[in-house]
MARBA-3410 file (N, C-alpha, C, O; in Angstrom, 1 decimal):
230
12.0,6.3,165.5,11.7,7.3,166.5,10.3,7.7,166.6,9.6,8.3,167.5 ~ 9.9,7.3,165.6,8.4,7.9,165.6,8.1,9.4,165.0,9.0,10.2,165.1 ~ 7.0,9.7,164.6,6.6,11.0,164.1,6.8,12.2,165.2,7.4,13.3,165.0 ~ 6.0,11.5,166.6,6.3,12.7,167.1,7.9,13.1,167.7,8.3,14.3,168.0 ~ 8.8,11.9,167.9,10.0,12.2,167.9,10.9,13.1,167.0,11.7,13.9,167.4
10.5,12.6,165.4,11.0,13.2,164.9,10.7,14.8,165.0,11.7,15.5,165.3 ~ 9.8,15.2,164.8,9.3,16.3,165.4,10.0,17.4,166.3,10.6,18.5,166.1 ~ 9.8,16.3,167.5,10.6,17.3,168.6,12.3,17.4,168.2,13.0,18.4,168.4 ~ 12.9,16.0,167.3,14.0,16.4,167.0,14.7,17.4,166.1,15.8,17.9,166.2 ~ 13.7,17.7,165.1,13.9,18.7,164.5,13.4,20.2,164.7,13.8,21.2,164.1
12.7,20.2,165.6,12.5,21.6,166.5,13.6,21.3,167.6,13.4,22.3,168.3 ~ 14.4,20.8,168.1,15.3,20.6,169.2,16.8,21.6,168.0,17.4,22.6,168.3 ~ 16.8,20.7,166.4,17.8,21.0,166.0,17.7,22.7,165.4,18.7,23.4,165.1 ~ 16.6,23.0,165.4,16.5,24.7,165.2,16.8,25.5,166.2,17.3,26.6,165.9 ~ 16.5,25.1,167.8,16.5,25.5,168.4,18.3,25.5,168.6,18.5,26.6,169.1
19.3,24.8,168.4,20.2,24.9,169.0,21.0,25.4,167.8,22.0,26.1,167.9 ~ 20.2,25.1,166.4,21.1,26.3,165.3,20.8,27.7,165.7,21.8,28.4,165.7 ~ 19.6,28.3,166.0,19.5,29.6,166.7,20.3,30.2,167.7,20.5,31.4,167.7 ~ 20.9,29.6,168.6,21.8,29.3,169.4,23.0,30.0,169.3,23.5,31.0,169.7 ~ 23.4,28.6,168.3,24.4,29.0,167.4,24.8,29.8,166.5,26.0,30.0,166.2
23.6,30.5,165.9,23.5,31.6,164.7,24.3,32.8,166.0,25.4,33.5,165.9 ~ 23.3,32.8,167.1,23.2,34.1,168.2,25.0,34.5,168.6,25.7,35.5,168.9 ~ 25.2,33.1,168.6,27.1,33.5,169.6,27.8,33.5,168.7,29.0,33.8,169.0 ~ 27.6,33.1,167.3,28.5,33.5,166.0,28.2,35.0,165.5,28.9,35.8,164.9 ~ 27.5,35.1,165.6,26.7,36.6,164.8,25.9,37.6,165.6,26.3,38.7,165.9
25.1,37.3,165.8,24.5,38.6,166.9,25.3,39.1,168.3,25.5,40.3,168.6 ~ 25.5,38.4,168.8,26.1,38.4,170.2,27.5,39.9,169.6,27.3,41.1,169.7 ~ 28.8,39.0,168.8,29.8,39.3,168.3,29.1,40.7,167.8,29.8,41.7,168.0 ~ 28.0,40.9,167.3,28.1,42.2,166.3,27.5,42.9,167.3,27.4,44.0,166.9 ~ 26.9,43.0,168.7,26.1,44.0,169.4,27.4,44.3,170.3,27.4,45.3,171.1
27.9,43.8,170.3,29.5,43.7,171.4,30.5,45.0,170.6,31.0,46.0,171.0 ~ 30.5,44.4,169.3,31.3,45.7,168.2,30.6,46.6,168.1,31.4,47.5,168.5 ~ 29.6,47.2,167.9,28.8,48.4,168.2,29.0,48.5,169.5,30.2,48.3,169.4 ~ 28.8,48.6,170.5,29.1,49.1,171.8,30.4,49.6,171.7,30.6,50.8,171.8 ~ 31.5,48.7,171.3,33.0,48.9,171.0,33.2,50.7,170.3,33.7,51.6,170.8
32.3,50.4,168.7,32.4,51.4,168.3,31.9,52.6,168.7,32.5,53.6,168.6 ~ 30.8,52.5,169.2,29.9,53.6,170.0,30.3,54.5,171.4,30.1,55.7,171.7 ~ 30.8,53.6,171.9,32.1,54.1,172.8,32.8,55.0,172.3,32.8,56.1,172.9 ~ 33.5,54.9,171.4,34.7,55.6,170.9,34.0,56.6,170.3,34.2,57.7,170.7 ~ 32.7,56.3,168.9,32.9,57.4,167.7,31.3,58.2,168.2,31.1,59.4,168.3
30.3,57.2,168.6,29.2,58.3,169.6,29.0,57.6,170.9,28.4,56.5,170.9 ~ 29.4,57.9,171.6,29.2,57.4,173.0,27.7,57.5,173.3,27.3,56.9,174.3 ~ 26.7,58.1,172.6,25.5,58.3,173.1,24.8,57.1,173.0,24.2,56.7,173.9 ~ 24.9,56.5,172.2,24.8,55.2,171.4,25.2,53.7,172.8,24.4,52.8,173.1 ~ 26.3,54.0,173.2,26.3,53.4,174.2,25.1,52.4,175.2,24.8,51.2,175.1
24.8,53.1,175.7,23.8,52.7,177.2,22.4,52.2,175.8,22.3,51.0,175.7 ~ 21.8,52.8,175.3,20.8,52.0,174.7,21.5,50.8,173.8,20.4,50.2,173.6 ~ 22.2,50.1,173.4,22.8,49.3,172.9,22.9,48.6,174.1,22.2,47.5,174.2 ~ 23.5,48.8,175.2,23.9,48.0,176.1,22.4,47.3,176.5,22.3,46.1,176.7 ~ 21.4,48.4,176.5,20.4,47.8,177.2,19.9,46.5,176.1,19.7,45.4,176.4
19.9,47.2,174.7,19.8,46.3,174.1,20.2,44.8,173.8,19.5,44.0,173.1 ~ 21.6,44.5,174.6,22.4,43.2,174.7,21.6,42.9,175.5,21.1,41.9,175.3 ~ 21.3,43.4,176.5,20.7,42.8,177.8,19.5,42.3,176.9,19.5,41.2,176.4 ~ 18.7,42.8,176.7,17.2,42.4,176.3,17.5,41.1,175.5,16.9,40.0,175.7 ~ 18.7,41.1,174.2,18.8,40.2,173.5,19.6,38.6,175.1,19.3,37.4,175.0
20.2,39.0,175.7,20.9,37.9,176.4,19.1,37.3,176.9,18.6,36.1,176.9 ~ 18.6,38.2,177.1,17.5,37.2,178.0,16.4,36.7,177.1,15.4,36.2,177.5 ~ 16.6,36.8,176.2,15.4,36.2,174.6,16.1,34.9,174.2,15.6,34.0,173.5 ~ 17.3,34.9,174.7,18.9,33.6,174.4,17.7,32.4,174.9,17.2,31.6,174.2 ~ 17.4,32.6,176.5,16.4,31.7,177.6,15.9,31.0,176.9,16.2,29.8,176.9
15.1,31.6,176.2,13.4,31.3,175.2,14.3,29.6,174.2,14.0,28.4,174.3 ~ 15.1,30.0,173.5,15.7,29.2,172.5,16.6,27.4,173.6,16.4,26.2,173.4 ~ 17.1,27.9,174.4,17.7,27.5,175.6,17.0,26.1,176.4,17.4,25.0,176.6 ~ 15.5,26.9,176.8,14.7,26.3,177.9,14.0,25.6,177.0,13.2,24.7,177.4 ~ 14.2,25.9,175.5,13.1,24.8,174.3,13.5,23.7,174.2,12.8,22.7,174.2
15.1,23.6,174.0,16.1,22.5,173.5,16.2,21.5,174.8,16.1,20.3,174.7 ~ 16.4,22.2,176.0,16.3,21.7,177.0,14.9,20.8,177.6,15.1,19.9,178.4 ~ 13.6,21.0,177.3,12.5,20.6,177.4,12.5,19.3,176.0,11.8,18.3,176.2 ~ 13.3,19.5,174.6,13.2,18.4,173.6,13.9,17.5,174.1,13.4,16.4,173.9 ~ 14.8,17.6,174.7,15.5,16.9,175.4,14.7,15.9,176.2,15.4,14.9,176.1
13.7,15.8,176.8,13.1,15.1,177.4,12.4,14.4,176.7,12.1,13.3,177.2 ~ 12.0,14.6,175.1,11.2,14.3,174.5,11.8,13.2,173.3,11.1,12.5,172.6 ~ 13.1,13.4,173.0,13.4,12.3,171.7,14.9,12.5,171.8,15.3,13.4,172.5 ~ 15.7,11.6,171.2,17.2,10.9,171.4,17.1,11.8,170.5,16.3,12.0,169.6 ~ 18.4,12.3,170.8,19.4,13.5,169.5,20.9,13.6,170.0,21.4,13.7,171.1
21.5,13.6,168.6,22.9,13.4,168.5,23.4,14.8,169.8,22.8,15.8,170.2 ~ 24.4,14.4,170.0,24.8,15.0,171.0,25.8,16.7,170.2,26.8,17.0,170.8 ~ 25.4,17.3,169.3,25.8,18.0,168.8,26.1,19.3,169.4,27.1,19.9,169.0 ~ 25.2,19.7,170.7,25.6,21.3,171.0,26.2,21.7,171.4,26.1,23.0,171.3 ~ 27.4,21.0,172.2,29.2,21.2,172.3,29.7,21.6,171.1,30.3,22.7,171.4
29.8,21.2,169.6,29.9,21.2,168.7,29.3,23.1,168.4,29.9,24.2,168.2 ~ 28.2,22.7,168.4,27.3,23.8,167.9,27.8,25.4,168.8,28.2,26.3,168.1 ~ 27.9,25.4,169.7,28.5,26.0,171.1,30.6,26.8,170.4,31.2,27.8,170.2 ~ 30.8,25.3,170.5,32.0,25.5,169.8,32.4,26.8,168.8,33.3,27.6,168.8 ~ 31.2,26.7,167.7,31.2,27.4,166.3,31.4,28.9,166.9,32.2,29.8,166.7
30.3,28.8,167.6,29.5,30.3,168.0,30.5,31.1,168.8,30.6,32.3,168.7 ~ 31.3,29.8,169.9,32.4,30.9,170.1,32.8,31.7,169.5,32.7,32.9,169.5 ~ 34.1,30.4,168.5,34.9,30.9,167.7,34.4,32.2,167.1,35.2,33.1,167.1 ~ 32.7,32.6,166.2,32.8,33.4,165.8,32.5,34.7,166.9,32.8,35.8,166.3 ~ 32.2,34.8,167.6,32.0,35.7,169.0,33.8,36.1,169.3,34.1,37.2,169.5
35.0,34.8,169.1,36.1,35.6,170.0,37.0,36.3,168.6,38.0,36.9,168.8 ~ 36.4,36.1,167.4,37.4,36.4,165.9,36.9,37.6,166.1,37.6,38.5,166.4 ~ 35.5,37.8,165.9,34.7,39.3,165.5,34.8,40.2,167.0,34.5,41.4,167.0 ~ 35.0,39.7,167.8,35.5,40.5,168.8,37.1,41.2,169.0,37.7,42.2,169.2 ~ 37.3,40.1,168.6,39.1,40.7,168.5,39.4,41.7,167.2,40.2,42.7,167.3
38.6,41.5,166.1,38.8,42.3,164.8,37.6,43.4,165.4,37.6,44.5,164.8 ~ 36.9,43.3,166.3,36.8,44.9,167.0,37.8,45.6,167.8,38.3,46.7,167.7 ~ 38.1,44.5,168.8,39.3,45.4,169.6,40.0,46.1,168.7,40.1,47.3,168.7 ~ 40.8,45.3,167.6,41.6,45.9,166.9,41.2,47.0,166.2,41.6,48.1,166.3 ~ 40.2,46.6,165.4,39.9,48.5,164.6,39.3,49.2,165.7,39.0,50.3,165.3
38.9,49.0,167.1,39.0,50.2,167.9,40.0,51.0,168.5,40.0,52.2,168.6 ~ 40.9,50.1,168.8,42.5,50.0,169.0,42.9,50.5,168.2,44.0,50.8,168.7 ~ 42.9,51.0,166.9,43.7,52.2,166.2,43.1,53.5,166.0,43.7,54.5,165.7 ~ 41.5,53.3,166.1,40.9,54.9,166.2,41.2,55.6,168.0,41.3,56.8,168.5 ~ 41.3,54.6,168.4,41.2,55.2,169.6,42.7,55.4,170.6,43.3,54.4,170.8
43.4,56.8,171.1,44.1,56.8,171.7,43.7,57.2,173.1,44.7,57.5,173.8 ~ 42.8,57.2,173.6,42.6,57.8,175.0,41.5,57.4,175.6,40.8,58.2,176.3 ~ 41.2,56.1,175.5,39.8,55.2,175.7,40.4,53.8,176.1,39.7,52.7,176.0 ~ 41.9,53.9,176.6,42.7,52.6,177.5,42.7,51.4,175.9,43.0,50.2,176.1 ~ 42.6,51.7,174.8,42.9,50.8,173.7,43.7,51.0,172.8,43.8,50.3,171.8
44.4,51.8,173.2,45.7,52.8,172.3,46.6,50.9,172.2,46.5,49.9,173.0 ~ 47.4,51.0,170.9,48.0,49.7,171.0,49.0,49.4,171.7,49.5,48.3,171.9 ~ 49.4,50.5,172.1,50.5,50.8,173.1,50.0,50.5,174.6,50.7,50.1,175.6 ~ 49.4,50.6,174.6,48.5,50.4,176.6,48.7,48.6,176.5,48.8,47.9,175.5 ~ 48.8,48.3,177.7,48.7,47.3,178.1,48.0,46.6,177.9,48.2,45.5,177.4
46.7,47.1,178.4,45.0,46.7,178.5,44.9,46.1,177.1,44.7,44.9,177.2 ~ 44.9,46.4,176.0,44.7,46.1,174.5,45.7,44.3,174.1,45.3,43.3,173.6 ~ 46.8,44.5,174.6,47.7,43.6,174.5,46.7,42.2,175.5,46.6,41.0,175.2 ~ 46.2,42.8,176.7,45.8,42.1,177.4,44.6,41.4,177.2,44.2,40.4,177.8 ~ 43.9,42.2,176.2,42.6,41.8,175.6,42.8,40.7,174.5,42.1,39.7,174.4
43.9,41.1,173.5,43.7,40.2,172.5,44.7,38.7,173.3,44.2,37.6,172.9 ~ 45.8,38.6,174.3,46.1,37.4,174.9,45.4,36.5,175.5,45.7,35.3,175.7 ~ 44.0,37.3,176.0,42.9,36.6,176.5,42.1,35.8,175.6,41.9,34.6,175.8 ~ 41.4,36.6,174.3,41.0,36.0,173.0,41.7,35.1,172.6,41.1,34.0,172.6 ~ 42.9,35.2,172.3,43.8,34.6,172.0,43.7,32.8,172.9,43.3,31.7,172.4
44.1,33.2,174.2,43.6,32.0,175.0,42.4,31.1,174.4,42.6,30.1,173.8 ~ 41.3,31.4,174.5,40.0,31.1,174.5,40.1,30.7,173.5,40.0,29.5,173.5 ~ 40.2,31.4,172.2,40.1,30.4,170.9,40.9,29.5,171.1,40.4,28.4,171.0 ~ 42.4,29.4,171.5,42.8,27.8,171.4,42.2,26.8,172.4,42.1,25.6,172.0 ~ 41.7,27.3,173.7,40.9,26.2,174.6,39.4,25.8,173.5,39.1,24.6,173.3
38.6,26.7,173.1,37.9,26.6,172.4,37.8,25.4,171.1,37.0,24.5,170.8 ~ 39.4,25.9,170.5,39.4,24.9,169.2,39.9,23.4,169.9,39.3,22.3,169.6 ~ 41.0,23.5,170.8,41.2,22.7,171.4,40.2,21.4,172.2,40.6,20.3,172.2 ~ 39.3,21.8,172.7,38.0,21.4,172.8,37.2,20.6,171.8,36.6,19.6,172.3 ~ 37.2,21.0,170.5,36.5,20.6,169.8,37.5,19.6,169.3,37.2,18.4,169.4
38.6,20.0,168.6,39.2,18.5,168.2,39.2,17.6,168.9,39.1,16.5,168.2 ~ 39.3,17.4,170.0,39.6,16.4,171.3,38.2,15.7,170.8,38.2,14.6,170.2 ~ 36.9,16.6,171.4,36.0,15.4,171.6,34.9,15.4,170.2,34.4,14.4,170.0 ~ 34.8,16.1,169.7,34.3,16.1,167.9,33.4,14.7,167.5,32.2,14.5,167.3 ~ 34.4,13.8,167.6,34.4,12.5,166.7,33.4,11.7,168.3,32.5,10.8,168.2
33.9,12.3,169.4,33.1,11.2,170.4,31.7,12.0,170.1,30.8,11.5,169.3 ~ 31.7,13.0,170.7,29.9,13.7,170.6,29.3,13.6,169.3,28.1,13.6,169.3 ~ 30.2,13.4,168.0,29.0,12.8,167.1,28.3,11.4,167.1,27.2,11.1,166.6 ~ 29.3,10.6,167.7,28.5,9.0,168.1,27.9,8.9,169.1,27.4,7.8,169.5 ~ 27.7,9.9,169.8,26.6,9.8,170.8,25.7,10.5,171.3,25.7,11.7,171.6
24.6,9.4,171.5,23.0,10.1,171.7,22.3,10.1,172.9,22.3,9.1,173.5 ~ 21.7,11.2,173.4,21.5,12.1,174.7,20.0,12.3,174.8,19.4,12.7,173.8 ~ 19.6,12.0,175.9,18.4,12.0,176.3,18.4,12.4,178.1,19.3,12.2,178.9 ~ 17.1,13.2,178.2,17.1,13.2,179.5,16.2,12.5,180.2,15.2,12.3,179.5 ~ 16.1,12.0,181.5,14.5,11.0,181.9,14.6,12.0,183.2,15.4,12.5,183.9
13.1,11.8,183.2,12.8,12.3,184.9,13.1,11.1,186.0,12.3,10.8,186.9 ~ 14.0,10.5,185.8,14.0,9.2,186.8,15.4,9.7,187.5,16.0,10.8,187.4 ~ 15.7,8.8,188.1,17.0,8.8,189.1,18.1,8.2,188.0,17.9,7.8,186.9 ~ 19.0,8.3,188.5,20.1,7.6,188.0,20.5,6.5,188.4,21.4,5.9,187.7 ~ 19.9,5.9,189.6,19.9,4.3,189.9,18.9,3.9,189.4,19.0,2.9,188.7
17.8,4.3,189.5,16.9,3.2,188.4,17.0,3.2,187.4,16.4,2.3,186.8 ~ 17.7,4.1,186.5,18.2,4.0,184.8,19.3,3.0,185.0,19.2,2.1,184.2 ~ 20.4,2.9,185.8,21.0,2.7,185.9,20.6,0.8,186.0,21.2,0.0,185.3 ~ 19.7,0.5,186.8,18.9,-1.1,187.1,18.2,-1.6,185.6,18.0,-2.7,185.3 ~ 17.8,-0.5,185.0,17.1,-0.8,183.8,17.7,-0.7,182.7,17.0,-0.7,181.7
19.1,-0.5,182.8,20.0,-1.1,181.4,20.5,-2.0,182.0,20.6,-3.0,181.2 ~ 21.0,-2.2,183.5,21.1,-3.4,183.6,20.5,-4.8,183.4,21.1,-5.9,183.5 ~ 19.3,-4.5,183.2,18.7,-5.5,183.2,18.6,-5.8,181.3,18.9,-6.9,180.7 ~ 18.3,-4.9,180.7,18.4,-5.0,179.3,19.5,-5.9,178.7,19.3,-6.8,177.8 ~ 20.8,-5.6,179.5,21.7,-6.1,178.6,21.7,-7.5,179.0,21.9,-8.4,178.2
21.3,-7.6,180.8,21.5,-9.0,181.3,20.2,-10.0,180.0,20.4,-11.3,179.9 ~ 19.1,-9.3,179.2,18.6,-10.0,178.6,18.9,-10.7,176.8,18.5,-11.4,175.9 ~ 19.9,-9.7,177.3,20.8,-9.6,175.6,21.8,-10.8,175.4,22.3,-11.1,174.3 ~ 22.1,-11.6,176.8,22.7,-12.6,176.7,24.1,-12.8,175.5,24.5,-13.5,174.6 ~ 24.5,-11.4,176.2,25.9,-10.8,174.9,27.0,-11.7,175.7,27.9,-12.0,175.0
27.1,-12.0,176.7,28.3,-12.4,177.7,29.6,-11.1,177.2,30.8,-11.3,176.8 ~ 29.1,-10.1,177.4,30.5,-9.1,176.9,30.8,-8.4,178.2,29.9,-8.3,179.0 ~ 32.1,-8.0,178.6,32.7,-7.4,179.9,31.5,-6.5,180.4,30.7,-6.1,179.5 ~ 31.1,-6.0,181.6,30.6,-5.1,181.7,31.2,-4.5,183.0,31.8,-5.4,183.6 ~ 31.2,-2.9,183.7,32.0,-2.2,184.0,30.9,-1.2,184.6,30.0,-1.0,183.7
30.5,-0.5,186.0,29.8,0.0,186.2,30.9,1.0,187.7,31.2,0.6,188.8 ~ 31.4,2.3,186.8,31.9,2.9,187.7,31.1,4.8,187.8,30.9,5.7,187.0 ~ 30.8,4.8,189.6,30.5,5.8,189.3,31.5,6.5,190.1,32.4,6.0,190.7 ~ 31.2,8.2,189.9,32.3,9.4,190.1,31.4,10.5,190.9,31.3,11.6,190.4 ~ 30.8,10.3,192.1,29.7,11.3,192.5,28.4,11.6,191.8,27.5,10.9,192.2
28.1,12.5,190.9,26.9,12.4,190.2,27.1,12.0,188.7,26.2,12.4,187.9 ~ 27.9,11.4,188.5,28.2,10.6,187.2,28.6,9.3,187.2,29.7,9.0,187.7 ~ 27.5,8.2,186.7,27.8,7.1,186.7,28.2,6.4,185.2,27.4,6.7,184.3 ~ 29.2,5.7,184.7,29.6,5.5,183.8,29.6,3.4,183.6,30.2,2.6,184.2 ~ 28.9,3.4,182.8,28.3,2.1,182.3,29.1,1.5,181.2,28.8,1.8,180.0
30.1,0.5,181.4,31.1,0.3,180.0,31.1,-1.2,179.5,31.5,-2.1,180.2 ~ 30.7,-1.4,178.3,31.0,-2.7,178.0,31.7,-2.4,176.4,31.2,-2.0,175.4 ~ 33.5,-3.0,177.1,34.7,-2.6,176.2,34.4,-3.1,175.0,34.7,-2.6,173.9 ~ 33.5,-4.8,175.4,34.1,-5.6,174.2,33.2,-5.2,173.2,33.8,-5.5,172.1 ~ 31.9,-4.7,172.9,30.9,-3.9,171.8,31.0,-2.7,171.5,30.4,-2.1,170.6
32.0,-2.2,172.6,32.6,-0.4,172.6,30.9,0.3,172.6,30.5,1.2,171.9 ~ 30.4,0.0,173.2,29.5,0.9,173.9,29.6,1.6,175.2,29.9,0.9,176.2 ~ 29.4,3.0,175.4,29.9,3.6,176.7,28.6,4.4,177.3,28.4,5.5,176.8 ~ 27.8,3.8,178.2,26.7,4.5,178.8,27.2,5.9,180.1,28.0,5.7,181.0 ~ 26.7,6.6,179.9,27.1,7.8,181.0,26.0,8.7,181.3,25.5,9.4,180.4
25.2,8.7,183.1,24.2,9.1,183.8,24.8,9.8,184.2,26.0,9.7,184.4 ~ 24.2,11.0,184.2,24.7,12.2,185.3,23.0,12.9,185.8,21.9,13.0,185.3 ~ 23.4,13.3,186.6,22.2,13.3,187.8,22.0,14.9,187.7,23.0,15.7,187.5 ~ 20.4,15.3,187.9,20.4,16.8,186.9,19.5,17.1,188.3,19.3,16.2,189.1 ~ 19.1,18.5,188.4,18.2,18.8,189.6,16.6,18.4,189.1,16.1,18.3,188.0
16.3,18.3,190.7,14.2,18.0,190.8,14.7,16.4,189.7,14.2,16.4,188.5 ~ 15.6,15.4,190.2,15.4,13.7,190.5,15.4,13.9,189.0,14.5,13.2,188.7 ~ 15.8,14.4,188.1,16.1,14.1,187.0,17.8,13.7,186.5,18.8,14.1,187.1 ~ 17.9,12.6,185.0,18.8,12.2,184.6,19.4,12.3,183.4,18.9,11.6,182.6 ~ 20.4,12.9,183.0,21.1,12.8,181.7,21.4,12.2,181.1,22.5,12.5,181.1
21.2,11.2,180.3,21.5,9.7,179.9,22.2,10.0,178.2,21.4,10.2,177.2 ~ 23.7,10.0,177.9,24.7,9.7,177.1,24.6,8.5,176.6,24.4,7.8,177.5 ~ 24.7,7.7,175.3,24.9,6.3,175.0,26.0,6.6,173.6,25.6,7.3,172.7 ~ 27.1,6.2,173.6,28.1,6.5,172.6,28.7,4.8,171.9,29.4,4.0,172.5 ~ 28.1,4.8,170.6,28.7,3.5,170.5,29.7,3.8,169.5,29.6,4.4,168.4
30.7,3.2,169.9,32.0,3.5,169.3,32.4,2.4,168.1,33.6,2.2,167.9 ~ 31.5,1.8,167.5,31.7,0.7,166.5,30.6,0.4,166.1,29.7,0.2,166.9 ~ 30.3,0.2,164.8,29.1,-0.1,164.2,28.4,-1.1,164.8,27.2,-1.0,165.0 ~ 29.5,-2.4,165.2,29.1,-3.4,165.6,28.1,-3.4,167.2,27.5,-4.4,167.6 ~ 28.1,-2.3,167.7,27.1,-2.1,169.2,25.7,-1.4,168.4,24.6,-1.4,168.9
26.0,-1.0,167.4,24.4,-0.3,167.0,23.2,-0.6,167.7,22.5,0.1,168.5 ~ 23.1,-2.1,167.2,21.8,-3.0,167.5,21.8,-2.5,169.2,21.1,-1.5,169.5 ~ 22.2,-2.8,169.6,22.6,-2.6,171.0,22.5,-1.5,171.9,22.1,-1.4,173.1 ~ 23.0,-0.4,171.0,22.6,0.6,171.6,21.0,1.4,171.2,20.5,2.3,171.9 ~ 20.6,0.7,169.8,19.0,0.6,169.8,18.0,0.2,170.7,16.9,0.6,170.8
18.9,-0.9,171.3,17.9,-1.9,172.0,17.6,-0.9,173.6,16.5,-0.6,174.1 ~ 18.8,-0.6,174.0,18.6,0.5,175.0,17.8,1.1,175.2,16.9,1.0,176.0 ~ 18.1,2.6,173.7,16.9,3.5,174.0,15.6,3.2,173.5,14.7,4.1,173.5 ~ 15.3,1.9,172.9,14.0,1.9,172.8,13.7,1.6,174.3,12.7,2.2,174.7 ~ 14.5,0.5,175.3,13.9,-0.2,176.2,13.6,1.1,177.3,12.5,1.2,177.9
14.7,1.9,177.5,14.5,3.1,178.4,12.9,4.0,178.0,12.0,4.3,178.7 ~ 13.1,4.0,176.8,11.6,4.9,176.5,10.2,4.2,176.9,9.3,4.8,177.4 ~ 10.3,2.9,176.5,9.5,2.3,176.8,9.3,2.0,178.5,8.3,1.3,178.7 ~ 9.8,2.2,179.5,10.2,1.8,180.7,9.9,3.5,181.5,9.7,3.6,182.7 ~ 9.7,4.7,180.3,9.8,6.2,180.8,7.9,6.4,181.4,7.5,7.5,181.8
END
């Protein structure tokens, strides 16, 4: 990858553990303080609130970094993963607020008897299983695959793995189906699975997932040729 790749890769990977630190833990704990402040000083309230706000928009800063490394060096496709964590700890520490607010409080619509409370934790409830759900499903794919973005289109990435592999003289199936702004690039028999998706201002998302040790070489050969071709 080179020095300066590596670089951007590991400021890419701080930037999306910050991320993730934020929606496991800060997010969840400024959420419970409002919770509690409501109920035990309400004064406390509105400057907290303002305070989530100020923190939601400092989130950007971390966000628009990862998103700019992205342009800059192939990295595992982790922040689905990463995203994942942060929920779960955002909808646990949320719910174990409703609930200890939900028993100090009888006359603040959280009494456990109200509706509203029942209706809060079935919603949490929801979300963590779509949440976990989510992650078992695709876990194992998004760790084998590496994500880059190019300022190019998605038909000329798309002409320029074509042509890579036409030089690779693998004779292996190949498969070129697209879905609107997702074009999906498959060659079964190396189990490599290429996937373009088309981003705004002519930029491209570029996925490469090799599903078997035996495509490695192959899917090296790619993102070096793409980089070199950027």
């Amino acid at each position: 990858m080179g020095d300066e790749g590596d670089a951007a890769a590991r400021r890419l990977n701080k930037a999306q553990r910050s991320i993730e630190y934020s929606l496991a833990f800060a997010v969840p704990l400024l959420l419970t303080s409002m919770l509690y402040s409501y109920v035990i000083y309400d004064e406390m309230f509105t400057p907290l609130f303002f305070v989530a706000l100020i923190f939601a928009a400092l989130m950007v800063a971390p966000a628009y970094l990862a998103l700019r490394l992205h342009y800059v060096c192939w990295a595992r496709n982790t922040m689905p993963q990463r995203l994942a964590t942060g929920l779960v700890g955002t909808i646990y520490i949320s719910a174990a607020a409703v609930f200890g607010v939900s028993l100090m409080s009888t006359t603040k619509g959280l009494d456990p008897e109200q509706p509203l409370t029942f209706a809060v934790f079935a919603m949490l409830a929801m979300l963590m299983i779509a949440v976990m759900a989510y992650n078992s499903r695709y876990k194992v794919q998004n760790e084998r695959t590496d994500i880059k973005f190019y300022r190019k289109g998605a038909e000329d990435l798309a002409k320029e793995i074509k042509a890579v592999i036409d030089t690779q003289n693998i004779g292996y199936s190949f498969k070129v189906i697209k879905n609107g702004k997702v074009t999906t690039m498959e060659l079964p028999d190396s189990k490599v699975f290429i996937t373009l998706k088309r981003q705004p201002l002519s930029a491209t998302e570029v996925m490469v997932e090799c599903q078997d040790p035996a495509g490695t070489e192959l899917c090296s050969t790619l993102k070096q040729a793409l980089d070199q071709e950027a």
